[in-house]
Backbone as JSON Lines, residues from 0, in Angstrom:
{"i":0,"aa":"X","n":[69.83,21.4,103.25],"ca":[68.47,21.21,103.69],"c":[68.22,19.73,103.98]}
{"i":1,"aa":"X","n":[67.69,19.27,105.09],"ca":[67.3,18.36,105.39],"c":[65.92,18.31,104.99]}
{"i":2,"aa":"X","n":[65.66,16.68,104.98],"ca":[64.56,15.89,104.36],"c":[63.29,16.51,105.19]}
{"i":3,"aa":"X","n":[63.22,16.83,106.44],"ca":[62.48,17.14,107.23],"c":[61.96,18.82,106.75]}
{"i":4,"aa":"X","n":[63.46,19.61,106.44],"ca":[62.83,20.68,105.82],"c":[62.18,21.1,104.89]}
{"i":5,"aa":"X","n":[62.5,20.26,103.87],"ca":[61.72,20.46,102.34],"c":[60.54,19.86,102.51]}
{"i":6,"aa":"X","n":[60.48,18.61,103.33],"ca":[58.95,18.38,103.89],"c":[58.46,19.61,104.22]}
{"i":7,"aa":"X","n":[58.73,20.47,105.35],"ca":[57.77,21.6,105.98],"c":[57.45,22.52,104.55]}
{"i":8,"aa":"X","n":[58.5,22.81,104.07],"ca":[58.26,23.63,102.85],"c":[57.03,23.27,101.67]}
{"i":9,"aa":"X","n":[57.71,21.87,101.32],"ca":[56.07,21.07,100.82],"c":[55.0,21.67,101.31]}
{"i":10,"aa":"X","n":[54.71,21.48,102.82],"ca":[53.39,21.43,103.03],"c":[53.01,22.83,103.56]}
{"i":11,"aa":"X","n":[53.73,23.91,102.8],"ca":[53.3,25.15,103.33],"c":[53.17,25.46,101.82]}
{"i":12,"aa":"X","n":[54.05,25.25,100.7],"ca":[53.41,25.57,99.62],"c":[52.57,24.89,98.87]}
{"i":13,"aa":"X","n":[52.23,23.68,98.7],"ca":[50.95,22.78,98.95],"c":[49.76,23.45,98.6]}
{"i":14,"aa":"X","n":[49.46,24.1,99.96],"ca":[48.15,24.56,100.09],"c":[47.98,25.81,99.22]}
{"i":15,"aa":"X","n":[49.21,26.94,99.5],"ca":[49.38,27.86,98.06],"c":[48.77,27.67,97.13]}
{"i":16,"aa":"X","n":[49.87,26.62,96.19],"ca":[49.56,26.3,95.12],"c":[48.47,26.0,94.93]}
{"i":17,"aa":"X","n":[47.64,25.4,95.54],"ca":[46.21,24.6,94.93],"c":[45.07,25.9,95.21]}
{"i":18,"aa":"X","n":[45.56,26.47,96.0],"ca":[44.71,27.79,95.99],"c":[45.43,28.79,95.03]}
{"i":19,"aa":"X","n":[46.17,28.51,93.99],"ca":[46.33,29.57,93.09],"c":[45.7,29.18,91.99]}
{"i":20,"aa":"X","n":[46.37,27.82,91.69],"ca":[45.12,27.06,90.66],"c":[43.76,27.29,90.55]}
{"i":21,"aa":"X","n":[43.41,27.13,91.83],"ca":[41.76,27.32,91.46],"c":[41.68,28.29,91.59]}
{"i":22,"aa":"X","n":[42.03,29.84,92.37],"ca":[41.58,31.23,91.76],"c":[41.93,31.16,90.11]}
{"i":23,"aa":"X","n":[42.89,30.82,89.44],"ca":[43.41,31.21,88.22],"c":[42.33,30.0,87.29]}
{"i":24,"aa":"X","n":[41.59,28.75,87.96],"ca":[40.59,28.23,87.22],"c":[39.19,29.34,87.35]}
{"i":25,"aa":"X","n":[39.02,29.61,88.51],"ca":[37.56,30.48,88.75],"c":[37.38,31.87,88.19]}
{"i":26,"aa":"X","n":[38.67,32.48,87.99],"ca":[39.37,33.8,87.08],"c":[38.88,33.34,85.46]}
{"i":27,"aa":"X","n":[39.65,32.45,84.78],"ca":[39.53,32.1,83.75],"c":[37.92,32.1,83.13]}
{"i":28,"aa":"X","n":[37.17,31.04,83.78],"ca":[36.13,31.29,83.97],"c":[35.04,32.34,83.95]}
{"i":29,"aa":"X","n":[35.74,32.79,84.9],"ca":[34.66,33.99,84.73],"c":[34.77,35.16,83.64]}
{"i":30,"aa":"X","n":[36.15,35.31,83.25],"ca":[36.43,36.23,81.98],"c":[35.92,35.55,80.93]}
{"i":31,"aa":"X","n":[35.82,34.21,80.96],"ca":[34.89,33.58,79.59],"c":[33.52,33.64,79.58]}
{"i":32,"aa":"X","n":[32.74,33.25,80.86],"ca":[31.55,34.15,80.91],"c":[31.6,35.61,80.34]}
{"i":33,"aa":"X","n":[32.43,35.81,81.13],"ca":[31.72,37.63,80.12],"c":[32.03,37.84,79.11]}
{"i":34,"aa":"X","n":[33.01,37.14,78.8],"ca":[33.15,37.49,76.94],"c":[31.85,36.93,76.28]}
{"i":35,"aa":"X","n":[31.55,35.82,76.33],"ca":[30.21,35.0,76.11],"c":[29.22,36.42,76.15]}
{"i":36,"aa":"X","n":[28.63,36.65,77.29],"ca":[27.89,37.99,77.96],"c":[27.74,39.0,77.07]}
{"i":37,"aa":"X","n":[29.02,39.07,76.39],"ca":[29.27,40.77,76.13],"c":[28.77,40.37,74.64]}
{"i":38,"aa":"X","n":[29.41,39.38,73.77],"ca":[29.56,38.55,72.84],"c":[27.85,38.58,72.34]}
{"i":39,"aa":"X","n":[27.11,38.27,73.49],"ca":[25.7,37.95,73.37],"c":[25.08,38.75,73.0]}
{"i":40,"aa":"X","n":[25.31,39.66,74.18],"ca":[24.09,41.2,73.88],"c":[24.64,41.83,72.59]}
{"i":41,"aa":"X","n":[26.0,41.79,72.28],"ca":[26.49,42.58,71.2],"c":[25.5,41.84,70.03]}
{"i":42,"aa":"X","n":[25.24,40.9,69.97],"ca":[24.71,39.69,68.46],"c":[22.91,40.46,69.02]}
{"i":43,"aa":"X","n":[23.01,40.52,70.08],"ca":[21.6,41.02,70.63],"c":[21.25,42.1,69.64]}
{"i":44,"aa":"X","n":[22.05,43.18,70.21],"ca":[22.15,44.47,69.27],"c":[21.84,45.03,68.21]}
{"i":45,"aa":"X","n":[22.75,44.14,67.67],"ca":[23.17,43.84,66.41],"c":[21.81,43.57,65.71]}
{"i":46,"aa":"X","n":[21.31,42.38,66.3],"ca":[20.27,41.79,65.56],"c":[18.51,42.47,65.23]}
{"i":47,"aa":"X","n":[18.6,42.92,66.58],"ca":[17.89,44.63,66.79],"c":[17.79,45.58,65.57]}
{"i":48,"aa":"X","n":[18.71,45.7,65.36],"ca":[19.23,46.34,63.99],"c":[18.89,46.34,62.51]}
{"i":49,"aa":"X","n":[19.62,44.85,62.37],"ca":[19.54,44.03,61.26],"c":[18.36,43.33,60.72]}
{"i":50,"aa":"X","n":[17.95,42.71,61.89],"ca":[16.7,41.91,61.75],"c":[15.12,42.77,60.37]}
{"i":51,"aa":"X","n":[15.12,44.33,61.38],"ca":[14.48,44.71,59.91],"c":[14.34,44.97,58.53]}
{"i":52,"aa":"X","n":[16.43,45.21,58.61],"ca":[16.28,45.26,57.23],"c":[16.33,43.73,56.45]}
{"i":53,"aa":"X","n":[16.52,42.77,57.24],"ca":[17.06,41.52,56.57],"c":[15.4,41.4,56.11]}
{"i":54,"aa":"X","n":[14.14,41.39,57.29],"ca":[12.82,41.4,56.66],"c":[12.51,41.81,55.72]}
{"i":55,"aa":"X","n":[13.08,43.03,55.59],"ca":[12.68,44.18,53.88],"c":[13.29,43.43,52.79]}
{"i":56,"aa":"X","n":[14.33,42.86,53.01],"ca":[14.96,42.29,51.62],"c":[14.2,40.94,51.55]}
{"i":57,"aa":"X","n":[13.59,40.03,52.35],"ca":[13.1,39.34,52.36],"c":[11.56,39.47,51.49]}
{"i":58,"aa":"X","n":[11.17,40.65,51.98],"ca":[10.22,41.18,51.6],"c":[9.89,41.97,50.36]}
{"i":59,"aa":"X","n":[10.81,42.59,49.89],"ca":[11.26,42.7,48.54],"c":[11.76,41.59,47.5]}
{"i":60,"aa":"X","n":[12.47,40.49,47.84],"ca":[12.36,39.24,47.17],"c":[11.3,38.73,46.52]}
{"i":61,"aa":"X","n":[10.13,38.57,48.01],"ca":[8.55,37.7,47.83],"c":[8.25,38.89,47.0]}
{"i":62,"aa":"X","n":[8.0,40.14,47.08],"ca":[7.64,41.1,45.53],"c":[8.03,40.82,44.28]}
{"i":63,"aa":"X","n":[9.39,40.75,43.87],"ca":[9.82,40.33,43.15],"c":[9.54,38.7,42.42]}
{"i":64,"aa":"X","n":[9.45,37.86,43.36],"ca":[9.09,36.67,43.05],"c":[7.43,36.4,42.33]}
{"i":65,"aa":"X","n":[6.91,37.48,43.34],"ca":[5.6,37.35,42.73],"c":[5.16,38.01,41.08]}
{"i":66,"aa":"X","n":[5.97,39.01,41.27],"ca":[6.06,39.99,39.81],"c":[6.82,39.31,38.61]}
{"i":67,"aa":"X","n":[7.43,38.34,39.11],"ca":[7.91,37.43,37.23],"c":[7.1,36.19,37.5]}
{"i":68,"aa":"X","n":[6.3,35.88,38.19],"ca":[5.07,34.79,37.74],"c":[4.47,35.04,36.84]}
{"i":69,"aa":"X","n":[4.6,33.94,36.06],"ca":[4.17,33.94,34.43],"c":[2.63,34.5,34.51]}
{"i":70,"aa":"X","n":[1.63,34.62,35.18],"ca":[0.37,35.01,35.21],"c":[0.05,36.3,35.42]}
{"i":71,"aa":"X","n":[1.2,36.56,36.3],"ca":[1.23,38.4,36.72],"c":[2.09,39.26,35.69]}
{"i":72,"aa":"X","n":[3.14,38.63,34.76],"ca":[3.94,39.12,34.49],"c":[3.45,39.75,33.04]}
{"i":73,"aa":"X","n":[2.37,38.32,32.55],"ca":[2.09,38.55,31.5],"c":[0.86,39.43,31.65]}
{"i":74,"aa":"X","n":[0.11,39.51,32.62],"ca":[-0.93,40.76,32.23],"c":[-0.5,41.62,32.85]}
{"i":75,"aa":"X","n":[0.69,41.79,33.83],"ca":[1.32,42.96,33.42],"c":[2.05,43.85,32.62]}
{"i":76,"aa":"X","n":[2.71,43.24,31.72],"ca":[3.33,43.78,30.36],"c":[2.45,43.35,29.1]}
{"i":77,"aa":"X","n":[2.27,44.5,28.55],"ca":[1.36,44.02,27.54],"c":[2.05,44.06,26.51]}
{"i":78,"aa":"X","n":[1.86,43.78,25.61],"ca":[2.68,43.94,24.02],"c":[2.4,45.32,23.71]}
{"i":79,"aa":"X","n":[3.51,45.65,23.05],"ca":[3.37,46.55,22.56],"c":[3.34,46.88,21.2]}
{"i":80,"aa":"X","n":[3.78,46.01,20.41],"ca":[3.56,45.12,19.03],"c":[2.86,44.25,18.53]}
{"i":81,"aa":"X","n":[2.19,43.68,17.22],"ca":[2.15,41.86,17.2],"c":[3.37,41.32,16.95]}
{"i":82,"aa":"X","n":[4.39,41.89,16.86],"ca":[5.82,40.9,16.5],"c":[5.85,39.93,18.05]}
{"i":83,"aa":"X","n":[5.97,38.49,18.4],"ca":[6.22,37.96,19.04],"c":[7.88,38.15,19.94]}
{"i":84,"aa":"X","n":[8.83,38.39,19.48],"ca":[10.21,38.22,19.32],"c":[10.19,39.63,20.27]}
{"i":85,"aa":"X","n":[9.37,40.74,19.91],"ca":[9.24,41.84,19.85],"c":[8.88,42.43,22.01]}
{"i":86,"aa":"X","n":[7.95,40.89,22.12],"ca":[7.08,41.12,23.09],"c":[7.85,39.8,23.94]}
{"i":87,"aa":"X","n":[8.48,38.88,23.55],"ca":[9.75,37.63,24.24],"c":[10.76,38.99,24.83]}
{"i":88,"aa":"X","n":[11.46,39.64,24.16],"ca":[12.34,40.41,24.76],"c":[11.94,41.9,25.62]}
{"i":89,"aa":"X","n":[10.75,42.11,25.65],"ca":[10.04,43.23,26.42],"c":[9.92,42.46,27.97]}
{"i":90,"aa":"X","n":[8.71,40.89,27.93],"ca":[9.36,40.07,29.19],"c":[10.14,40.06,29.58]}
{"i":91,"aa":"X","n":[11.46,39.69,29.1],"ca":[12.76,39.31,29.39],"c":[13.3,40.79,30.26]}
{"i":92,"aa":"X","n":[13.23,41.82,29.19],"ca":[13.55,42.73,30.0],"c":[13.11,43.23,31.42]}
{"i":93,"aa":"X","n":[11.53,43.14,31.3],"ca":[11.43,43.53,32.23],"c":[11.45,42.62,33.52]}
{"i":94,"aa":"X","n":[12.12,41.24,33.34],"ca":[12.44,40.68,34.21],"c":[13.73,41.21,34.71]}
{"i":95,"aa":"X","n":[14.81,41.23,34.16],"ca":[15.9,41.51,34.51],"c":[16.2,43.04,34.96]}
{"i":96,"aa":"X","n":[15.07,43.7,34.78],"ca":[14.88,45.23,35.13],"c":[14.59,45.06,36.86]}
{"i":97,"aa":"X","n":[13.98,43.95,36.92],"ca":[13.12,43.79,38.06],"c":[14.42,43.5,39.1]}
{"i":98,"aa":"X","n":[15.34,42.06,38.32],"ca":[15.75,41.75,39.1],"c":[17.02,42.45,39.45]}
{"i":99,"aa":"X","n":[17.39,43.41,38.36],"ca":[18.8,43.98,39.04],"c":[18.2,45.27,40.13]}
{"i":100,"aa":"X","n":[16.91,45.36,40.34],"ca":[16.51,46.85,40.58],"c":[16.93,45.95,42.38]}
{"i":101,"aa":"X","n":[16.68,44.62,42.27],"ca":[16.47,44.51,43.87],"c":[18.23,43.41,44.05]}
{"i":102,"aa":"X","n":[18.92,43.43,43.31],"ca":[20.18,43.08,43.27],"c":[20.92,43.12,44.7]}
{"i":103,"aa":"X","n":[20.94,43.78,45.19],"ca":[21.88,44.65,46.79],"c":[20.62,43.49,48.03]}
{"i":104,"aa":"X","n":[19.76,43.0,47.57],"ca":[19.09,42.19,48.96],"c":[19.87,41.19,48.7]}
{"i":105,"aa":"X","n":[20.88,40.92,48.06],"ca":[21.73,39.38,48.59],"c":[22.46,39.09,49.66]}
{"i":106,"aa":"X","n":[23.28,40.86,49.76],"ca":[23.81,40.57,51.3],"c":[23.47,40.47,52.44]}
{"i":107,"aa":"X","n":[21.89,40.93,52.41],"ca":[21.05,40.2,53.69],"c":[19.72,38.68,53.66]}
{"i":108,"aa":"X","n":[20.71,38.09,52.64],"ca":[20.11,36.48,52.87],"c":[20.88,35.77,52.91]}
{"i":109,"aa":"X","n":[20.58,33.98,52.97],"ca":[21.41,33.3,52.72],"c":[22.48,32.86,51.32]}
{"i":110,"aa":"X","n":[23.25,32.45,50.74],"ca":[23.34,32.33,50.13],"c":[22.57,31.41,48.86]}
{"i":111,"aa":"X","n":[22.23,30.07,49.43],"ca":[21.19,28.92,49.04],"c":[19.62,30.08,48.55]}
{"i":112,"aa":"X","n":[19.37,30.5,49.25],"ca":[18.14,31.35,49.1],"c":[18.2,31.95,48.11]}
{"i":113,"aa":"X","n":[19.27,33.09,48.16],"ca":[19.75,33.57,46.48],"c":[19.69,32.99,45.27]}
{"i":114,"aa":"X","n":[20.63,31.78,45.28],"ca":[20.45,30.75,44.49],"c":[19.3,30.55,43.78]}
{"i":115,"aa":"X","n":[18.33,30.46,45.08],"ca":[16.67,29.81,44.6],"c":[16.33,30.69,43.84]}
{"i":116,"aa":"X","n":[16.4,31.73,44.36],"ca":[15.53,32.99,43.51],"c":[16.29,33.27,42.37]}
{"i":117,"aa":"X","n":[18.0,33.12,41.99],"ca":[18.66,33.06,40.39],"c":[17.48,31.83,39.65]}
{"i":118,"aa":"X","n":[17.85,30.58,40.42],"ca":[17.44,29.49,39.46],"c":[15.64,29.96,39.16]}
{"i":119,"aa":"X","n":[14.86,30.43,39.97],"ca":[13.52,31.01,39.24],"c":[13.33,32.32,38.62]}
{"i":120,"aa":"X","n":[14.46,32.6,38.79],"ca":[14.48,34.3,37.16],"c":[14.87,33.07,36.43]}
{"i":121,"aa":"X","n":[16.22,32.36,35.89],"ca":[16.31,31.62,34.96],"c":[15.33,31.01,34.31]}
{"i":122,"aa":"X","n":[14.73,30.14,35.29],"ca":[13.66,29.47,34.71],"c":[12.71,29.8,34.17]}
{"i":123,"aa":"X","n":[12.29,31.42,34.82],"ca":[11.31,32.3,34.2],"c":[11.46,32.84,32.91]}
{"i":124,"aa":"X","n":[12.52,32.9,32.59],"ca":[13.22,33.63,31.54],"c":[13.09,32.25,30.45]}
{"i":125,"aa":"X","n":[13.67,30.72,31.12],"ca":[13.51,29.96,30.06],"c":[12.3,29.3,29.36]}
{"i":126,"aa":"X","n":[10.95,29.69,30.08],"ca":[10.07,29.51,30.15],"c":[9.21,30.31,28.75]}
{"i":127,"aa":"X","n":[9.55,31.64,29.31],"ca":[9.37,32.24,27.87],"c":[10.11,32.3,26.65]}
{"i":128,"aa":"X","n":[11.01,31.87,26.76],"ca":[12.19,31.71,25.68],"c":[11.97,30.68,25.31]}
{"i":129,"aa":"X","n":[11.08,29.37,25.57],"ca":[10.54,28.35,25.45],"c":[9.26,28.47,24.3]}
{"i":130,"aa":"X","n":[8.71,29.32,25.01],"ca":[7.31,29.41,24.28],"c":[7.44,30.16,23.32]}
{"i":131,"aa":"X","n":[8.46,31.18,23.27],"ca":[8.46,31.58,21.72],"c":[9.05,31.25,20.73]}
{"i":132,"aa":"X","n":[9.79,30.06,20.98],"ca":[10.28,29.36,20.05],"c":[8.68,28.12,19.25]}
{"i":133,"aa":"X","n":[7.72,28.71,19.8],"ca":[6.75,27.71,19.23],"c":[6.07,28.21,18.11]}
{"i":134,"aa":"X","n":[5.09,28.07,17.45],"ca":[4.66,28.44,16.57],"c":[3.52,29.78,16.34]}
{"i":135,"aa":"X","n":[3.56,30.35,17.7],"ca":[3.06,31.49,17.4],"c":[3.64,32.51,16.4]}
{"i":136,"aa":"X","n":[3.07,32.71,16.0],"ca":[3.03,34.29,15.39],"c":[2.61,35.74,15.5]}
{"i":137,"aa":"X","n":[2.0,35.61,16.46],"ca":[1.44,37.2,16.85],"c":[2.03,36.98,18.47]}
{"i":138,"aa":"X","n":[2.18,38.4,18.89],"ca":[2.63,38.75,20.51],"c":[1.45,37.71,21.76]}
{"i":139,"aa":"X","n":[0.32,38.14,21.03],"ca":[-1.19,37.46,21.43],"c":[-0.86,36.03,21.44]}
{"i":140,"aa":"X","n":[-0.84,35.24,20.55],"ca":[-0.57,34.05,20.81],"c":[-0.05,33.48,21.54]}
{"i":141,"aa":"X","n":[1.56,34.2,21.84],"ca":[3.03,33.88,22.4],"c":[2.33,34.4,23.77]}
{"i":142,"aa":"X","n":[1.26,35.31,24.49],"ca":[1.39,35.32,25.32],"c":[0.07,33.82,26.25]}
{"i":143,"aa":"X","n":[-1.01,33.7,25.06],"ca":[-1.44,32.77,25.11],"c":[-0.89,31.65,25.55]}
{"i":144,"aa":"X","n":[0.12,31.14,24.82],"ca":[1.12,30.16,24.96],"c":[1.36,29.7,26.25]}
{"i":145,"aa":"X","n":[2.54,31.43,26.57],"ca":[2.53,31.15,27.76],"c":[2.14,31.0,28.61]}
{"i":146,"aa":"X","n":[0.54,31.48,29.26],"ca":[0.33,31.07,30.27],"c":[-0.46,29.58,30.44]}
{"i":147,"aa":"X","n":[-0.84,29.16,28.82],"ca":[-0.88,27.77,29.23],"c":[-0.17,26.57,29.34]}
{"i":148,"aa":"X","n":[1.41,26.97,29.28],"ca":[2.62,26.51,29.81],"c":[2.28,26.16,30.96]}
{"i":149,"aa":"X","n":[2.34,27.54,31.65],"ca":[2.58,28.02,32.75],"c":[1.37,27.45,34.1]}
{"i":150,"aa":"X","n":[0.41,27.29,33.2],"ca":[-1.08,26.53,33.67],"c":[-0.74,25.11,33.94]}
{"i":151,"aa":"X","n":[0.34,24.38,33.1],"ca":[0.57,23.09,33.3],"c":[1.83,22.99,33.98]}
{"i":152,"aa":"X","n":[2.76,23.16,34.32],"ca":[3.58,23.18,35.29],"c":[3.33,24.01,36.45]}
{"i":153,"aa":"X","n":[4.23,23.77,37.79],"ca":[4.21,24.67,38.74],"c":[5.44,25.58,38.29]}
{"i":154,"aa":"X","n":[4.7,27.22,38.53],"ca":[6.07,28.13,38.23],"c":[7.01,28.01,39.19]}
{"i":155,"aa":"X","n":[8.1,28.54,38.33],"ca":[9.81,28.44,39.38],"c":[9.17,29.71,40.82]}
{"i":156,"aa":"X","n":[8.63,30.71,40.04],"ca":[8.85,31.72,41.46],"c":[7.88,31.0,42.51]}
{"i":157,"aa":"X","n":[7.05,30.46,42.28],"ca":[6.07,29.83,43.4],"c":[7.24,28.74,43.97]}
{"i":158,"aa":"X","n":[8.24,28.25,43.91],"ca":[8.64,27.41,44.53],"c":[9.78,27.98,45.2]}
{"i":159,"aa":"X","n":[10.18,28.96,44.22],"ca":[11.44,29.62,45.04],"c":[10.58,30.46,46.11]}
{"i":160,"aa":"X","n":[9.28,31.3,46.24],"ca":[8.58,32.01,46.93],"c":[8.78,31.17,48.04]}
{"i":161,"aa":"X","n":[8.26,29.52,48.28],"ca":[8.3,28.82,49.59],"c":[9.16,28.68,50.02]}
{"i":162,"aa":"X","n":[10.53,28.4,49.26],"ca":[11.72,28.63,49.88],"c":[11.79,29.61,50.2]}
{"i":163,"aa":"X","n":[11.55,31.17,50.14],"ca":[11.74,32.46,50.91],"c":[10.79,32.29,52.15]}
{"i":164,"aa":"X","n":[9.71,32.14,52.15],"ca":[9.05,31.75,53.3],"c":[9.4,30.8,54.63]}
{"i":165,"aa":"X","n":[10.04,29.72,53.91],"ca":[10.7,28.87,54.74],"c":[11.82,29.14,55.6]}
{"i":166,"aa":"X","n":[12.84,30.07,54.64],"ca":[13.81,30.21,55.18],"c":[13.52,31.57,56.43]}
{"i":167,"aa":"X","n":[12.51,32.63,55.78],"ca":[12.0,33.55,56.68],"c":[11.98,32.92,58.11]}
{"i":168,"aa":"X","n":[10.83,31.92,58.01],"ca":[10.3,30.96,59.18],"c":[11.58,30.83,60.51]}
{"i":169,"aa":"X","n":[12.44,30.35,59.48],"ca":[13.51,29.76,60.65],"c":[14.58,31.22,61.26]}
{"i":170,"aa":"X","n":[13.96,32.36,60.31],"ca":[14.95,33.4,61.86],"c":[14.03,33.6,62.96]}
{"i":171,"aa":"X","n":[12.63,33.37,63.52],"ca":[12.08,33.08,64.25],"c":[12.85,32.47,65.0]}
């Protein structure tokens, strides 16, 4: 082959080539668009779906949160004794009654969120485990106690509550 021929050859596959490239760039392309596309509406779907129940657990949380506030909790459980000790572990329980009943809404929140709402059962729990270590003696007292604890600090569920709200906010 002469120099002259592989020239002609050059410039006949030349133009080929650069037109295979760019179909195989504009190809590429466009199969990534639609994966994107498909990718989208599928999360679309999906979210269609999900979105209400993730609200319900959300929404069952803020129940929950509101139901171990030391103000609700305590005129909702009443003693059923004067033993103090008697009426500390009737709270307690029925916190943890509360909270395993709604246990299964973790897999539709965040994790951090969860968190919030462990660290305000804890706190709720240490709150009264607090106050009956004081000098009451009757159930009456101990519940006395507590809510004027509870009168002087801000409760854990009111703060973990804004964090559920907050985080609600942002699937908007």
């Amino acid at each position: 082959m002469t120099s002259d021929q592989i020239f002609q050859l050059f410039a006949y596959l030349l133009p080929s080539i650069v037109t295979g490239v760019i179909a195989f760039y504009f190809f590429r392309l466009h199969t990534n668009n639609e994966e994107g596309r498909r990718r989208f509406l599928l999360h679309k779907d999906s979210q269609k779906d999900t979105l209400p129940i993730r609200l319900q657990a959300y929404e069952r949380m803020a129940l929950f949160l509101e139901r171990i506030s030391i103000p609700s909790l305590v005129v909702r459980v009443a003693p059923n004794t004067q033993d103090k000790n008697a009426y500390e572990a009737l709270l307690t329980k029925s916190i943890e009654t509360e909270f395993e009943h709604n246990l299964s809404q973790q897999i539709y929140m965040s994790e951090e969120c969860w968190n919030v709402i462990k660290a305000a059962k804890n706190a709720t729990v240490q709150m009264i485990r607090k106050a009956a270590m004081s000098e009451a003696e009757t159930a009456d007292k101990l519940r006395e106690d507590i809510l004027n604890e509870s009168m002087e600090k801000s409760s854990p569920s009111t703060t973990a509550l804004s964090f559920v709200k907050k985080e609600l906010g942002e699937l908007w």
